[in-house]
Every structure is written in C-alpha cells, then in structure tokens.
N, C-alpha and C positions, 0 to 999 in steps of 0.2 A: 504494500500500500504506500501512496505519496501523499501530498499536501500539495504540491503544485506551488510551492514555494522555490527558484529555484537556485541551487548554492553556486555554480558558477558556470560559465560558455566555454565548452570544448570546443577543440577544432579538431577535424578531419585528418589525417595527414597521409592514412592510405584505405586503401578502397581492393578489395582482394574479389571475384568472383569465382565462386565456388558451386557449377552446376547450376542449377537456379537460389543458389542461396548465394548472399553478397555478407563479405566479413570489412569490418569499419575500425579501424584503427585510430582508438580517440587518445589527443595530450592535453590533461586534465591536470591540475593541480592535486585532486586528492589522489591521484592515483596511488603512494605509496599506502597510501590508510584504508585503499580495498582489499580482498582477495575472490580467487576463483570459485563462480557459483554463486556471487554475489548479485544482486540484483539493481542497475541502474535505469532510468528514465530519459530516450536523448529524447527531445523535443514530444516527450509524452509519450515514447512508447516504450516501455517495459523489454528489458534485454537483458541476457545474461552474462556477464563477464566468462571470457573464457581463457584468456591468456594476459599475462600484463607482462612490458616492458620496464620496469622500473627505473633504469638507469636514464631510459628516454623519455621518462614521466605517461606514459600510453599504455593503454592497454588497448583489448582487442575485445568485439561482441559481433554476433552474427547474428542478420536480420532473414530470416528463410522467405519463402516464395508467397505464403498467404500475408507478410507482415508490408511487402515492397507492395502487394497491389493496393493494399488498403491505406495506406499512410506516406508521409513524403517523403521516407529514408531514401526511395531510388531514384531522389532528383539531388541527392546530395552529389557534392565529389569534395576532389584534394581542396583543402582550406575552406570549406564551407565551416560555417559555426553551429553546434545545435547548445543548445538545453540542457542542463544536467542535473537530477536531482537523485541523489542513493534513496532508499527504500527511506519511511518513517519508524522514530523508533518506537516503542510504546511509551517512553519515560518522558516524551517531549509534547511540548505545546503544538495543536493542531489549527495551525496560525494560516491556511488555507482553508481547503475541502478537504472532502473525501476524494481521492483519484486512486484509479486502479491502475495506470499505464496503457491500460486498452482501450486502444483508439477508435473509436464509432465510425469516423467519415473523416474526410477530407473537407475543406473548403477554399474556395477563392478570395485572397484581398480586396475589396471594389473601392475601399477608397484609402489613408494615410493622410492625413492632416493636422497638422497643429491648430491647439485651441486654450490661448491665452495661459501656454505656463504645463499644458498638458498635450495626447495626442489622443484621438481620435478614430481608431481603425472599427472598419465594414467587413462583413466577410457576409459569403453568399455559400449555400452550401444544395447538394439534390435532396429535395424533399422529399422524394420516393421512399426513401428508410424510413420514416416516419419519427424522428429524431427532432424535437423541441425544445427551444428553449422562452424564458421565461424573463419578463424585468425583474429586474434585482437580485435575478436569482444565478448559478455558480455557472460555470463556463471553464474547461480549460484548453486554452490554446498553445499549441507546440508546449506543451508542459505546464503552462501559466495560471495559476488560479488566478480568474478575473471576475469581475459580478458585470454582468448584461447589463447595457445603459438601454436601448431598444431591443426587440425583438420584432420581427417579421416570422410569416410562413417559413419563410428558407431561409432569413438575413436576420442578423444581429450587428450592434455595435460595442463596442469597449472602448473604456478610456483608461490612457496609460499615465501615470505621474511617472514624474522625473526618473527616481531609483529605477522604476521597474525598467523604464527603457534608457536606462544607461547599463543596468545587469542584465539583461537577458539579450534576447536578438530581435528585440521590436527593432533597435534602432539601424537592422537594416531591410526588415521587412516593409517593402513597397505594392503597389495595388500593381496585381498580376499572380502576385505570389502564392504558393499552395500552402496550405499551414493544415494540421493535424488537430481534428476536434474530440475531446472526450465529454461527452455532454453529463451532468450532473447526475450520479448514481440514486440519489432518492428519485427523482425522479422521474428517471426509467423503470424503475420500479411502477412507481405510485401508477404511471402510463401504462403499462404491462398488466396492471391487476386491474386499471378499469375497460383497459379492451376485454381481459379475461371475462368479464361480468356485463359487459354488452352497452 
C-alpha cells in the first residue's frame, strides 16, 4: 500500500527488453536503504525490485506485458523522470490516501497553466471503464495524491502548489502528455456495490 505522497524523482538510465516484458533501471537516492523483493511505486505503478546496483545508486524493476498496455511505463526511455514512492509503513502518518499502485486507466493532459502562485492541470480520460471521479474527492496521478478541483464525465482538474510541483514531475508535465490514473479505492468500491444492487 502507498499514500501517494511522493519521496523523490528517479531517473531512467537504462531501458532492457526482455521478450514482451521491459526491465527499467532506476538512480534513486534511496537506493542503498532498499533491498530485493521490495516493493516501489514509479509514477503509481507498483513494481518489484529485483536487482540493485548500489555503487551506481540504481536498481532494477520489471514492468511485464499487461502492466506497459495499461499505464505509461512504455512511453518512458533513457533520462525520463518518474515518481517514487516505497510501500507505506504501518507506524507512519497517512498524510495522503489510500493507493494500491494499480493503475485503473490512463489519461491525456488537455491543459497546464499557471494560476496566481499555483498550477492548474486537465486531464481527459475513456469513459468506457466506467471509472469516476468526484469534487473534493482523492485522485492519484503518476503517483500523486491530489483532491479533484472539477470533475467531468471523463475530465477532471487538479491544482498543484508550489512543493508539489517542484518534487515531483508536474513540472515537466505538459498538455499532450499521458499520465497514469488510480482512481480512489473507496470508491470503486462504494460504485461496485451499487451496480451490484441495480
């Protein structure tokens, strides 16, 4: 489990494909305080450590063939930045949401704008999933727990203050871009039980 809170921006530095699965070589700062088997979050999607580099601050995780169709690890390459956040512990403040690392859908940037001191991002996403979201209610994008300023059928908005988008990778996310949505686990639920009952 995560909080969508997230501790620092790795960078890419090699990109391995293996058959239909793609192995990602991330240089992380924590890297010497992980080990194998452990469980990291790039840009919100739950990955397992499986080899680390230590002397080169990198380790290694592989994203298999169901994880690249549905989210935007296979539009990364060398030097892209994602998101990082290690698993939550039980002893710590849940200074986010609830996020599981599994990503629901994809969506499109439509807009990036500054707005007096903050920013402003749109994202448009396929309705077909039946995937909602709500105002005021949790949203995480590429990893980010954020709370919904609008909501639309397929569209939403978020506002970013300063911190957030000097730590994480809003600041170089622009409209075009594909970003990875985990829509709020209550819920999907709460949606789930009132289909189930008509």
């Amino acid at each position: 489990m995560f909080t969508g809170i997230i501790e620092e921006v790795g960078t890419i530095i090699n990109i391995e494909k293996d058959k239909t699965n793609i192995h990602f070589d991330v240089k992380a700062n924590f890297t010497s305080e992980l080990k194998i088997d452990q469980s990291v979050a790039h840009n919100g999607v739950c990955l397992t450590v499986v080899s680390m580099d230590i002397p080169n601050s990198s380790y290694r995780v592989t994203a298999i063939d169901e994880t690249l169709k549905k989210t935007n690890l296979g539009y990364l390459e060398i030097d892209s930045t994602v998101n990082l956040e290690r698993g939550a512990q039980i002893n710590s403040r849940l200074d986010g949401h609830i996020v599981q690392g599994h990503v629901d859908q994809i969506a499109v940037c439509t807009k990036a704008e500054t707005q007096d001191g903050s920013w402003i991002y749109s994202f448009e996403y396929d309705s077909s999933l039946n995937n909602v979201t709500i105002e005021k209610g949790s949203i995480t994008v590429n990893g980010v727990s954020l709370t919904v300023v609008d909501s639309g059928i397929n569209t939403f908005s978020v506002a970013i203050i300063p911190f957030t988008y000097e730590h994480t990778t809003f600041n170089t996310l622009k409209k075009g871009d594909t970003v990875n949505l985990e829509f709020d686990v209550i819920g999907k639920y709460v949606k789930k039980l009132m289909e189930l009952r008509g």
